[in-house]
C-alpha positions in Angstrom: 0.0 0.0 0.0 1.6 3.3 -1.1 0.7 5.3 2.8 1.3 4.4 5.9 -2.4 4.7 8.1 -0.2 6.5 10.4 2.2 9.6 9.3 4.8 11.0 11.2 4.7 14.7 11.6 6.8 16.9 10.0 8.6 14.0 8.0 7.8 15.9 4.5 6.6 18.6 2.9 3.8 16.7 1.4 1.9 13.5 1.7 0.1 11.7 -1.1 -3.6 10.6 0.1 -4.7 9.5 -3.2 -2.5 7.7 -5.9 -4.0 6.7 -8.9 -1.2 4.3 -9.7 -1.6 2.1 -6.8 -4.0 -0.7 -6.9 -8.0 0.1 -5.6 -7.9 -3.3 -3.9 -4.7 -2.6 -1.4 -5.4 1.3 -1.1 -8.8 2.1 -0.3 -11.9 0.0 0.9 -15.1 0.4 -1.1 -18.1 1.3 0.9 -21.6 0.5 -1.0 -24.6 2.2 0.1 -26.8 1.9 -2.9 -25.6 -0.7 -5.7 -22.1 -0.4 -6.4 -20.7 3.0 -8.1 -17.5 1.6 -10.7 -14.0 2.4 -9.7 -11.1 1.3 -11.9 -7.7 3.0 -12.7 -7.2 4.6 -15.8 -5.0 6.7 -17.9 -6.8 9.9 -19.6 -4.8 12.2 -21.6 -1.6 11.3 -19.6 -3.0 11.6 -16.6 -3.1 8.6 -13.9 -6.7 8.8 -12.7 -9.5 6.7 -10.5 -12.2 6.8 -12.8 -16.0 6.8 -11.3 -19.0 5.6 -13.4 -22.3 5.8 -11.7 -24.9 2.8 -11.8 -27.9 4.2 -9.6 -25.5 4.0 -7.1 -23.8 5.3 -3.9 -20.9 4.2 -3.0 -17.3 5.4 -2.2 -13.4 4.7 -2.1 -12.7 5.2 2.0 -8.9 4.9 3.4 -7.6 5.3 6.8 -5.2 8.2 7.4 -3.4 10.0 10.0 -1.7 13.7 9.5 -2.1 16.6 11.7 -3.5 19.5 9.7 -1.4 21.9 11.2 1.3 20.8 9.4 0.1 20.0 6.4 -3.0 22.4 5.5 -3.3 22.6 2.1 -5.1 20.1 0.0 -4.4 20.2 -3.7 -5.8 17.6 -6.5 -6.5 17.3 -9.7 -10.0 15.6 -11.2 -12.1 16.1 -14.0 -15.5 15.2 -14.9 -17.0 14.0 -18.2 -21.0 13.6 -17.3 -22.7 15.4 -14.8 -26.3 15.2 -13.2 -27.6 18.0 -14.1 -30.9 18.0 -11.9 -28.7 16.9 -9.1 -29.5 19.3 -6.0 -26.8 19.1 -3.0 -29.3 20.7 -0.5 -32.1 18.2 -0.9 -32.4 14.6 0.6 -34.1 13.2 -2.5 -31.8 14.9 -5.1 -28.2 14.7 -3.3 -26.0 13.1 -5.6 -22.3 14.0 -6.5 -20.6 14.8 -9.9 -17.2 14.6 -7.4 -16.5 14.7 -3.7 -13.0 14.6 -1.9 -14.0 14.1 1.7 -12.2 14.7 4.6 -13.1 12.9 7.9 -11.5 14.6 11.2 -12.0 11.7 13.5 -13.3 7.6 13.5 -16.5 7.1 13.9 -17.9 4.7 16.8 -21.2 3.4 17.9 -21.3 6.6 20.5 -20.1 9.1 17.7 -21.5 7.9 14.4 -21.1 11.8 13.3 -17.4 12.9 13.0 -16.8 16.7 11.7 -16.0 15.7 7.9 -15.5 18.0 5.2 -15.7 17.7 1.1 -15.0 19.5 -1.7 -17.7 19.1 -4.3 -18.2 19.5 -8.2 -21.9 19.5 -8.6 -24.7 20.7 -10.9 -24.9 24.5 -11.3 -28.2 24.7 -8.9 -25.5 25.7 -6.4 -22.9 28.4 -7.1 -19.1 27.9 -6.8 -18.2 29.1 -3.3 -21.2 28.1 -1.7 -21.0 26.3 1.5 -24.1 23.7 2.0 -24.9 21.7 4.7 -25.5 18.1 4.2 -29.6 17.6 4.4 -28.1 13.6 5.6 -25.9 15.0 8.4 -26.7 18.7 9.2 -24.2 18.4 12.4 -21.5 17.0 11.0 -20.9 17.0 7.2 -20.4 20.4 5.0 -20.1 20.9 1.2 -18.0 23.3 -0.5 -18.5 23.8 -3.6 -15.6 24.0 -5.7 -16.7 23.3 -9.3 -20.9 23.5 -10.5 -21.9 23.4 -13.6 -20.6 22.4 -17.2 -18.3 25.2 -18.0 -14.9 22.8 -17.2 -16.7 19.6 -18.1 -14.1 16.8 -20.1 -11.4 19.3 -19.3 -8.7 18.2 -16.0 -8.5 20.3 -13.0 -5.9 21.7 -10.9 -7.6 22.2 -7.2 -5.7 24.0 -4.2 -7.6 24.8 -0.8 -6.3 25.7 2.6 -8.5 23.0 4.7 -7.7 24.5 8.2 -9.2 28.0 6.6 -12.4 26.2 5.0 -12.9 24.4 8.4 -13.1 27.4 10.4 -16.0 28.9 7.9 -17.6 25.8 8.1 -18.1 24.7 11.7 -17.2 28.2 13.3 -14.5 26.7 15.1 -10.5 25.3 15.3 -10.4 22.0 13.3 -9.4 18.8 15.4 -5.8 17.9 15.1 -5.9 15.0 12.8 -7.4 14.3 9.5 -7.7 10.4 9.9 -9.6 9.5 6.7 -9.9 10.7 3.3 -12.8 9.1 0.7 -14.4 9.3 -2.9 -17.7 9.7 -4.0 -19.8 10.0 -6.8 -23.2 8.9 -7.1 -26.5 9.0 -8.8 -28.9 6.6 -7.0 -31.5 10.0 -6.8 -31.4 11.1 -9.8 -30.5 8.6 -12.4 -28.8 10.6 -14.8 -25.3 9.3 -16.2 -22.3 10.7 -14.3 -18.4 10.0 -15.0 -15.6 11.6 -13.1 -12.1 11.2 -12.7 -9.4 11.5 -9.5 -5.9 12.4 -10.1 -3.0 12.7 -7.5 -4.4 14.0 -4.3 -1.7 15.6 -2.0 -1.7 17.0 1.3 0.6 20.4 1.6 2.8 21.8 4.5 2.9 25.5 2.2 
């Protein structure tokens, strides 16, 4: 497996969370919610990717991490997506799905804390403007949005992402973020609306600067 579950502090200037060359089976576990969204790696213009096709499904990549986010609190990525629900509504139960989501989990849930603070950056339908923070209508406490990319303006066309993740948790839950960052998943989905959806994961790093 290409990370360690625990990394030391301080021992780089960066940390790869996601790496599109390593095999799905030994780096990440696939959670199924609804059916079974498709993960595979892929090439795509060059580019070492995770690609994710939709099949009226919810599901994600999940992997267990460990990195304090003071010393590594920027986040930058690169993805791309190629079909995107357009109906799709982040704010509504019964129209929630995901074009793209990085999420970041500050903590391991438990049977007494189901609800961890998480975070995820979104690329979703143009119903919600870029820079728009939503709450999750699933898990109003503990699970915000931002929404990096909406609409079709960059679809087929690869990304470069950069976001300071200690900044975008203050704004978000109004308060310090915990020390560790100890998961990091993938989603896309379209169990509610039905509509095709294809999206692509490049290199995913954590940042010290």
């Amino acid at each position: 497996m290409g990370l360690s579950s625990m990394i030391p502090a301080m021992a780089a200037e960066s940390i790869v969370l996601a790496d599109p060359t390593a095999p799905l089976s030994e780096a990440w576990t696939h959670r199924r919610f609804t059916g079974a969204t498709e993960y595979e790696t892929t090439l795509l213009d060059g580019v070492a990717a995770i690609r994710a096709i939709g099949r009226d499904s919810a599901s994600g990549l999940y992997r267990d991490i460990s990195y304090r986010i003071a010393d590594f609190p920027w986040l930058e990525w690169f993805w791309r997506v190629d079909q995107l629900q357009r109906t799709a509504d982040i704010r509504v139960k019964d129209r929630e799905d995901f074009g793209a989501a990085i999420f970041l989990i500050f903590g391991r849930p438990s049977m007494l804390n189901r609800d961890v603070p998480t975070l995820a950056y979104v690329w979703t339908s143009d119903r919600v403007q870029e820079g728009t923070l939503v709450r999750s209508p699933h898990h109003p406490d503990s699970l915000n949005d931002i929404v990096v990319r909406s609409g079709t303006d960059s679809l087929g066309k690869w990304v470069q992402e950069r976001r300071n993740v200690a900044d975008d948790f203050r704004k978000a839950f109004g308060r310090e973020p915990p020390d560790l960052v100890e998961a990091v998943a993938l989603f896309t989905d379209n169990d509610q609306t039905g509509e095709p959806v294809e999206a692509y994961y490049g290199t995913i790093t954590a940042l010290s600067e």
